[in-house]
C-alpha positions in Angstrom: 0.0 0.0 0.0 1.0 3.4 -0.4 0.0 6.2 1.5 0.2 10.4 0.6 0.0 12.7 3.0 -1.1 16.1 1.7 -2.9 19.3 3.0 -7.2 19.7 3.6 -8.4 22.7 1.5 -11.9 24.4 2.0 -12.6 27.6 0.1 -14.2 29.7 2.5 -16.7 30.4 -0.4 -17.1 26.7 -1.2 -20.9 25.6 -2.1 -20.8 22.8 1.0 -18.6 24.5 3.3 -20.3 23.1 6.7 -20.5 19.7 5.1 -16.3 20.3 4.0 -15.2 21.1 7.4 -17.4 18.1 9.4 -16.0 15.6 6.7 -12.6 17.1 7.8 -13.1 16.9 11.4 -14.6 14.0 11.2 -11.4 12.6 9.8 -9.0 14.3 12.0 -11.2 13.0 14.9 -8.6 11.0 17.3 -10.8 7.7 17.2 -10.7 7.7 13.5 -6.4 8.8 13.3 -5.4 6.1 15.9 -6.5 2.9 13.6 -5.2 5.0 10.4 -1.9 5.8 12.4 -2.0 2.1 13.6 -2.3 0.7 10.1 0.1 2.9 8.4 2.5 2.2 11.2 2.7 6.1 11.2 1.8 9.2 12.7 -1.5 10.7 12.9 -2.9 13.7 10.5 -3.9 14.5 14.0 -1.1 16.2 16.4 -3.3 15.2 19.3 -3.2 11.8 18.7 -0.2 9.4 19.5 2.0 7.6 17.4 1.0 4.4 15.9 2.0 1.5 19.1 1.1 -1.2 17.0 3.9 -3.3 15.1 2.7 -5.8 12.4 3.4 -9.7 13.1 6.6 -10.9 11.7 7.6 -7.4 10.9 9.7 -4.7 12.0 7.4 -1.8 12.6 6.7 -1.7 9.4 3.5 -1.4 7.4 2.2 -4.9 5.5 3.1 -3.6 1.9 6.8 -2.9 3.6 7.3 -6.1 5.4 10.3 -8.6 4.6 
């Protein structure tokens, strides 16, 4: 798997604009960023959430689609 990591733009005059920032936040929510962080074997989009504590099985730290 590979992951990006890019930016979240709204246009402050965009047609949905509510509906743009709760899909946002409802990403960046901690609950949802600690099983992406997890997965990825990452950090979070989210600087209140902790690193990712989870290491895969027969791996070292590293994601599935990095693994030996």
């Amino acid at each position: 798997m590979i992951a990006e990591s890019g930016v979240f733009v709204v246009p402050s005059r965009a047609s949905s604009h509510d509906a743009a920032m709760a899909n946002a936040g409802a990403w960046l929510d901690p609950a949802v960023q600690r099983v992406w962080s997890d997965f990825l074997q990452d950090s979070s989009a989210n600087p209140r959430c902790a690193p990712a504590t989870r290491s895969w099985p027969g791996s070292s730290g590293t994601s599935p689609a990095t693994a030996a």
